[in-house]
N, CA, C and O of each residue as an XYZ file, in Angstrom:
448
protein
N      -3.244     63.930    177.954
C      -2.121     63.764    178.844
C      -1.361     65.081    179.021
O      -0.662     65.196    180.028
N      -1.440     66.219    178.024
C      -0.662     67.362    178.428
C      -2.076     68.628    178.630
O      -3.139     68.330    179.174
N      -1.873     69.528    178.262
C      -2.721     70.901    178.686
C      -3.883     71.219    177.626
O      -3.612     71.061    176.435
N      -4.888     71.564    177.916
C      -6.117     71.992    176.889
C      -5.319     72.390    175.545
O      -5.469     71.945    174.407
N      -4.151     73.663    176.176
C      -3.617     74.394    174.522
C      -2.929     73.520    173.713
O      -2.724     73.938    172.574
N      -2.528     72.461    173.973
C      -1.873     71.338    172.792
C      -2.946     70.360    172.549
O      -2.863     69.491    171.682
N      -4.008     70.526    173.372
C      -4.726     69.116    173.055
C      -5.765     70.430    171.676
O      -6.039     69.950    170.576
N      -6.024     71.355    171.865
C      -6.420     72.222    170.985
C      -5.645     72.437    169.384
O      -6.141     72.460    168.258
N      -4.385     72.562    169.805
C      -3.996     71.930    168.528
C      -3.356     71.142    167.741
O      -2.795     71.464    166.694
N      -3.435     69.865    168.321
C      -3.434     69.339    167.893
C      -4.678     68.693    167.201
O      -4.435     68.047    166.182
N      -5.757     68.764    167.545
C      -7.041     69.152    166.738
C      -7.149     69.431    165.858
O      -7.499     68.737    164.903
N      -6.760     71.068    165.881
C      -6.843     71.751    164.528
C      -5.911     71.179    163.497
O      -6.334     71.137    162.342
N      -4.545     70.674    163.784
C      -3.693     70.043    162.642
C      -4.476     68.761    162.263
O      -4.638     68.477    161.076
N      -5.008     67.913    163.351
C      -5.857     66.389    162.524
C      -7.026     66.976    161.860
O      -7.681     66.252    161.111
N      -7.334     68.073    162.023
C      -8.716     68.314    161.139
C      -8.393     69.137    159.935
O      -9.288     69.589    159.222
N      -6.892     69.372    159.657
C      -6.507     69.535    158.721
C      -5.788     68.991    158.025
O      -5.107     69.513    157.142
N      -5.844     67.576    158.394
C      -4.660     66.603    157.337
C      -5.216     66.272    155.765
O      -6.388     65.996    155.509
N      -4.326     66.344    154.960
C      -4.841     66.350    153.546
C      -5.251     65.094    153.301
O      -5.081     64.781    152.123
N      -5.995     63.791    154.350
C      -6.139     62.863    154.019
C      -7.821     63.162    154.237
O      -8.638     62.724    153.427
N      -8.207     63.928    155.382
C      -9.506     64.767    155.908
C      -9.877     65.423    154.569
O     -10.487     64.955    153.607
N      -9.342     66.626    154.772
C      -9.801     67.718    153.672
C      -9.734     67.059    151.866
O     -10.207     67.556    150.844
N      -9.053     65.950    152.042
C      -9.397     65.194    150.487
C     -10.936     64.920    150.219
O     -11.631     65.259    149.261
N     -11.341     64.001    151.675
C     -12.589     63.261    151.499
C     -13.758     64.086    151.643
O     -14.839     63.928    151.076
N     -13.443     64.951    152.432
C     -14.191     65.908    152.791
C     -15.517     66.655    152.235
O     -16.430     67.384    152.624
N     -15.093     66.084    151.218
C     -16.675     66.658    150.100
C     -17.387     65.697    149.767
O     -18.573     65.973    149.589
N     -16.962     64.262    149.563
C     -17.628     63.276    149.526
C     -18.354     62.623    149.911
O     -19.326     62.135    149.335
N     -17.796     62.423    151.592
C     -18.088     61.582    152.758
C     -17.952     62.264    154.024
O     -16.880     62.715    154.429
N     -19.085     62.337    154.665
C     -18.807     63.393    155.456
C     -18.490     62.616    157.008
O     -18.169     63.281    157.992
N     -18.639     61.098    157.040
C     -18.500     59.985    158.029
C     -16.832     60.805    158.561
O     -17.072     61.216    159.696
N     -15.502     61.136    158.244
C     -14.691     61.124    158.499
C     -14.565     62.177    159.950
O     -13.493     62.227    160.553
N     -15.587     62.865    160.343
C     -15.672     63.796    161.382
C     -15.723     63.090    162.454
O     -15.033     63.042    163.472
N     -16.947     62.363    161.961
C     -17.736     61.286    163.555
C     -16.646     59.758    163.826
O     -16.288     59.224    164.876
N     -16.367     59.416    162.398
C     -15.116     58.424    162.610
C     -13.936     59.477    163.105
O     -13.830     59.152    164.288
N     -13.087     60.437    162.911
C     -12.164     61.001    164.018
C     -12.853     61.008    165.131
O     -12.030     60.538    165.917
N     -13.885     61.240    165.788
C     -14.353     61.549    166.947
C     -14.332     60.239    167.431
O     -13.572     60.094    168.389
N     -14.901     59.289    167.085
C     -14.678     57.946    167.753
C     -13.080     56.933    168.023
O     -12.673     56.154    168.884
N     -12.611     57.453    166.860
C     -11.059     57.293    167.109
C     -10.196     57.917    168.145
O      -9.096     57.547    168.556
N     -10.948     58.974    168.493
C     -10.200     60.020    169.642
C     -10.100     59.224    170.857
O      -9.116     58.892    171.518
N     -11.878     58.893    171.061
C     -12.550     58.619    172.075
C     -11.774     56.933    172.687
O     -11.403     56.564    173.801
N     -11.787     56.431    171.670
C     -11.073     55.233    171.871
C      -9.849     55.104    172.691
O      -9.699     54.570    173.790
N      -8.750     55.893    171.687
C      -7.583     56.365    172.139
C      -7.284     56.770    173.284
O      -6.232     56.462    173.843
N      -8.584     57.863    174.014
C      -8.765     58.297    174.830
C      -8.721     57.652    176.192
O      -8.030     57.904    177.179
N      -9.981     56.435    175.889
C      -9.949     55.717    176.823
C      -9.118     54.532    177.199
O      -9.155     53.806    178.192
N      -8.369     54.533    176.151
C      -7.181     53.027    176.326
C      -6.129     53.435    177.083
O      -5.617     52.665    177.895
N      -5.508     55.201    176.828
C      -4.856     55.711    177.248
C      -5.084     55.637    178.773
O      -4.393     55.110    179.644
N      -6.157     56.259    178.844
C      -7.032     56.108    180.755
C      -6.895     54.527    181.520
O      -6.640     54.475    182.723
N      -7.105     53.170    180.643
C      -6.669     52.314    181.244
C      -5.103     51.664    181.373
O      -4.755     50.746    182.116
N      -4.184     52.514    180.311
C      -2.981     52.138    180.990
C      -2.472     52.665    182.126
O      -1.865     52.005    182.968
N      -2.739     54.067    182.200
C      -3.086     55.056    183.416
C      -3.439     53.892    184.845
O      -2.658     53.677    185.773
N      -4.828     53.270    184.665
C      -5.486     53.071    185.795
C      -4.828     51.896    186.366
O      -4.439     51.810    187.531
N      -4.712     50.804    185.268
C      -4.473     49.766    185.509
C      -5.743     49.040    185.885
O      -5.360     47.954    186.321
N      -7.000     49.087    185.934
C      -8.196     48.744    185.964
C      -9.110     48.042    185.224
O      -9.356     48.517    184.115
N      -9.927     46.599    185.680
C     -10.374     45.998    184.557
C     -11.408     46.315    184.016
O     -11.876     45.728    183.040
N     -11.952     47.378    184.628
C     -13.493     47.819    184.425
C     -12.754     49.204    183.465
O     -13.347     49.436    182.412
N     -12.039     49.726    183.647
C     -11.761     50.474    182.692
C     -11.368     50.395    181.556
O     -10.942     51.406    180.997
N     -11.413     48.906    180.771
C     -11.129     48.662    179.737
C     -12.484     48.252    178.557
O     -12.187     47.645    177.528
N     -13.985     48.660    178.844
C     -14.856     48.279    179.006
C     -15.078     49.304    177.577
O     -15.236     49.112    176.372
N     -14.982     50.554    178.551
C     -15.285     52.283    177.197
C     -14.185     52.124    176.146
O     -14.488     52.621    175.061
N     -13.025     51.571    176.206
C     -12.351     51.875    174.505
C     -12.364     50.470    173.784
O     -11.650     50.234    172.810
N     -13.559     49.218    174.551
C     -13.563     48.732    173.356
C     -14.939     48.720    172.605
O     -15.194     48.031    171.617
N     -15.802     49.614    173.249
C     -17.020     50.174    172.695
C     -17.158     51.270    172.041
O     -18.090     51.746    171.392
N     -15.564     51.796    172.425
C     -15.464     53.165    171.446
C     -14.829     52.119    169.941
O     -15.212     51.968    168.781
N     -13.854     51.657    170.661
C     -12.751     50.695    169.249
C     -14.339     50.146    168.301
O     -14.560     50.336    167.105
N     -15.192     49.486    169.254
C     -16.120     48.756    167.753
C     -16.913     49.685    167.048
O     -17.473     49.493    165.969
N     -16.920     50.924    167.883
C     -18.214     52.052    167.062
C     -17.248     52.144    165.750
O     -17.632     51.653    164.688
N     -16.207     52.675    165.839
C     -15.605     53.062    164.939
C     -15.292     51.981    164.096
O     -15.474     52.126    162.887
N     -14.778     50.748    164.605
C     -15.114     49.820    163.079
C     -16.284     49.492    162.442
O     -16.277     48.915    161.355
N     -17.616     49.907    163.203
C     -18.634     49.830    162.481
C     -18.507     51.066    161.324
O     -18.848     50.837    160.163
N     -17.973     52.435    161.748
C     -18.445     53.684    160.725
C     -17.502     53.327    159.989
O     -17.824     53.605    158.834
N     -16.128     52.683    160.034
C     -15.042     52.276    158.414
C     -14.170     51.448    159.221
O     -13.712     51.709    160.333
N     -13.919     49.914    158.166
C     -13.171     49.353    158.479
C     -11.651     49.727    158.644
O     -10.925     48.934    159.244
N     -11.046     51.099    158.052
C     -10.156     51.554    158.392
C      -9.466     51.365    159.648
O      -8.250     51.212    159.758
N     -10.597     51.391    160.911
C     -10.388     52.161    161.977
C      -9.987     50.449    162.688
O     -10.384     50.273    163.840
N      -9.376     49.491    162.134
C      -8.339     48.830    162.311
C      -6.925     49.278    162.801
O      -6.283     48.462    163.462
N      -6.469     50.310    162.577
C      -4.856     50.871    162.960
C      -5.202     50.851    164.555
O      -4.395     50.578    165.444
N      -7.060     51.323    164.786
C      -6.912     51.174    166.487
C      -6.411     50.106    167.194
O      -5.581     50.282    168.086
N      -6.913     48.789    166.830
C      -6.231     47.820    167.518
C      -4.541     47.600    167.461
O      -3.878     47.442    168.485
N      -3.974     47.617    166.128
C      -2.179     48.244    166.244
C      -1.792     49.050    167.083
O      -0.660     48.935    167.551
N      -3.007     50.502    167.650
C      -2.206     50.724    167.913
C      -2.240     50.688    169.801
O      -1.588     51.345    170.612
N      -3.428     49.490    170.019
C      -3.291     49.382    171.366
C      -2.513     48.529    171.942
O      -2.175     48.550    173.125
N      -2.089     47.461    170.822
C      -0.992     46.153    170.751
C       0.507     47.124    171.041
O       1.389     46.919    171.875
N       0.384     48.284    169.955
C       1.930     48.809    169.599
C       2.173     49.686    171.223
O       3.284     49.753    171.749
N       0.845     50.334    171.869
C       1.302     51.040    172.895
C       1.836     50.160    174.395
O       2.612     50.497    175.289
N       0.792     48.550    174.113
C       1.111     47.395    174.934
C       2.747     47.548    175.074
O       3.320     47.865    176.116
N       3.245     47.321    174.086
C       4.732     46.547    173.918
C       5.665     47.896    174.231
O       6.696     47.676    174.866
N       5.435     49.049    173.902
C       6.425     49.988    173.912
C       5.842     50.709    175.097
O       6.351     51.828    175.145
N       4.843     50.490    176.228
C       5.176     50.700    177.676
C       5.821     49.986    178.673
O       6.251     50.185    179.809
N       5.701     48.607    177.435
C       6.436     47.604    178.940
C       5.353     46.761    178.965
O       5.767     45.604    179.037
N       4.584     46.794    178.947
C       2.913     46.239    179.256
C       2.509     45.482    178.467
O       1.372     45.527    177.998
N       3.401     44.622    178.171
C       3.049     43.346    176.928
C       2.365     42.212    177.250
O       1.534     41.563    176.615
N       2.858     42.068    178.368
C       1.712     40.714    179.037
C       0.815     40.728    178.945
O       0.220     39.709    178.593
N       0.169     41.887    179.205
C      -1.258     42.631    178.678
C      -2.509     41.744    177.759
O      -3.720     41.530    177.830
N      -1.039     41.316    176.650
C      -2.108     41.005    175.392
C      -2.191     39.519    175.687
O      -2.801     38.910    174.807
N      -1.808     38.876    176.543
C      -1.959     37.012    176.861
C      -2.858     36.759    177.635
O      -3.431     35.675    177.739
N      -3.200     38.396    178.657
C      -3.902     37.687    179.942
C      -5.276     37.925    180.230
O      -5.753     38.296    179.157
N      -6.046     37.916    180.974
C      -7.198     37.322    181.599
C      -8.129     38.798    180.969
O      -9.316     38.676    180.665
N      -7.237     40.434    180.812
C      -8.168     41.322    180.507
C      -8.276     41.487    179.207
O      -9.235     42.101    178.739
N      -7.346     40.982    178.467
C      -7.752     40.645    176.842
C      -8.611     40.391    176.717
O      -9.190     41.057    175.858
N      -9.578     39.099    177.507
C     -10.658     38.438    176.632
C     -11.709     39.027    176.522
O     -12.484     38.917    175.572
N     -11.894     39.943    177.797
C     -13.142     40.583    177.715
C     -13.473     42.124    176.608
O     -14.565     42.593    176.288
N     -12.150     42.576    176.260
C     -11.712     43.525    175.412
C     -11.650     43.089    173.643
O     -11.561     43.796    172.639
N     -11.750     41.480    173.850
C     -11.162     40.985    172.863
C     -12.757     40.259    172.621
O     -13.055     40.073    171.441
N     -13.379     40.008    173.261
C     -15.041     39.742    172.994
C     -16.139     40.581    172.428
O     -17.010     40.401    171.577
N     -15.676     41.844    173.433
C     -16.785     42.854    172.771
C     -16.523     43.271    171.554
O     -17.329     43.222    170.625
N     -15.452     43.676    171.496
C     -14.968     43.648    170.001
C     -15.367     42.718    168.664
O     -15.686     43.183    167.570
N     -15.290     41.550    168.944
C     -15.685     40.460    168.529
C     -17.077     40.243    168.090
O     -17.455     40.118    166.925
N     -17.858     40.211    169.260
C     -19.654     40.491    169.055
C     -20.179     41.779    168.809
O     -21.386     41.874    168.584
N     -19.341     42.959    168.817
C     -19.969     44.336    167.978
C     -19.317     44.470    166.886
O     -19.790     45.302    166.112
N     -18.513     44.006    166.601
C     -17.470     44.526    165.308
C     -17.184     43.283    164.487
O     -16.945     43.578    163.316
N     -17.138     42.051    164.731
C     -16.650     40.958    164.216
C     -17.243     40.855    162.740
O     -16.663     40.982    161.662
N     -18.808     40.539    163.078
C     -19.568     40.309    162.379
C     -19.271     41.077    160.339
O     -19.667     40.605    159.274
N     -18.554     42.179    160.587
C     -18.684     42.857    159.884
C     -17.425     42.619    158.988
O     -17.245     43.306    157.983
């Protein structure tokens, strides 16, 4: 939403949070799980933008990749509920484009 040079670093600060560089020797999943968390974010952001039902399609296929690589990646759904309510856009979560957001999710990620 703002210019390459903040989206740059803000990068470099998430790839340096001491919650990263803790695991970092252990588990090396936490790269490709940020990357799918981005991507998610990314695209949920793009459908509050669009307002489009087909655009809600990519962040919940990004949202289940990432609960497949760690169940962590739960805060995503908070925080598409939390961005619902604090744009205004709460109805959001009752109506007709939930279900299909709320399915795929369901049959790629549920299971688990």
């Amino acid at each position: 939403m703002l210019d390459s040079y903040t989206a740059g670093i803000c990068s470099a600060v998430l790839g340096l949070l001491p919650m990263v560089l803790l695991f970092e020797k252990s588990v090396m999943l936490e790269i490709s799980w940020l990357a799918l968390g981005v991507a998610a974010i990314l695209h949920w952001i793009g459908y509050l933008e669009q307002h489009q039902r087909r655009s809600l399609y990519l962040p919940a296929l990004w949202l289940s990749a990432a609960l497949l690589f760690k169940q962590t990646s739960v805060y995503l759904l908070v925080f598409c509920v939390l961005t619902l309510l604090v744009t205004g856009q709460g109805r959001r979560i009752v109506s007709r484009d939930a279900v299909p957001f709320a399915a795929i999710i369901g049959v790629l990620a549920g299971h688990f």
